[in-house]
N, C-alpha and C positions, 0 to 999 in steps of 0.2 A: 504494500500500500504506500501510494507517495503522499510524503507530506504536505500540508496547504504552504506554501510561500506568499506572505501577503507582499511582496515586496517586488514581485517579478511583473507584473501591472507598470512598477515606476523606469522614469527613463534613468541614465545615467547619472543625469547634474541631479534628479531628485533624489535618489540615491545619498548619492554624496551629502544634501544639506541636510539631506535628515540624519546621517550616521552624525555631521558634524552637530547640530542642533541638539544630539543625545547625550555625544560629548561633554558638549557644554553645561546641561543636564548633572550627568554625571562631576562633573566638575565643582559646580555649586555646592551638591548635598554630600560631596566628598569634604569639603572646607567648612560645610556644617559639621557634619559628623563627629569631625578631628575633634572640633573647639567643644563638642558635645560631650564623647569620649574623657576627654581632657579633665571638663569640670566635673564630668559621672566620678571619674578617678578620683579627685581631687576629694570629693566630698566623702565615698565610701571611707578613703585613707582618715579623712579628719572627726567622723562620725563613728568611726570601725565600725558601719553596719552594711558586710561586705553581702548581705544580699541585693545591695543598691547593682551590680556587678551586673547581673540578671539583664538585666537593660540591654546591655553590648550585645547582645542576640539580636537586636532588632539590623544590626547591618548589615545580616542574609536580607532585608530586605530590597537591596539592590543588585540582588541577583538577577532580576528577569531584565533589568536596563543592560546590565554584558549582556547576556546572554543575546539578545536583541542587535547590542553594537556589532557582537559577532558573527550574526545571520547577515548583517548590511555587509561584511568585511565578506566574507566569502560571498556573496551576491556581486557586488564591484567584482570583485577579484576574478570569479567567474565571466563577468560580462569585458572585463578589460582584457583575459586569454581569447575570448570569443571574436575580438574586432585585430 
């Protein structure tokens, strides 16, 4: 069974700005994350209530943004062997 590609519909430049537009995406909630991480650390360390910890789990939640970046990269990458 082959899988759906929502992405094979777009042309090449639309391609591209949405891989880069994820990036950017990814970018932002990566500089939240950090400074988020940061203070989580900071406060379990000065409260020692290291169930505050628990938290850091939530940054599987940008697994399906790779995952996504990576379907654009092999789509490109596919259509630029193709031409």
């Amino acid at each position: 069974m082959k899988k759906n590609n929502p992405f094979e519909n777009k042309s090449l430049e639309e391609l591209k700005a949405t891989k880069a537009k994820y990036q950017k995406i990814v970018a932002v909630f990566t500089g939240l994350m950090t400074v988020a991480v940061i203070v989580i650390v900071y406060v379990a360390i000065t409260t020692k209530n290291w169930a505050q910890l628990a938290t850091l789990g939530a940054i599987g939640a940008f697994l399906p943004m790779f995952i996504s970046i990576q379907a654009l990269d092999k789509e490109i990458k596919r259509r630029e062997q193709n031409n």
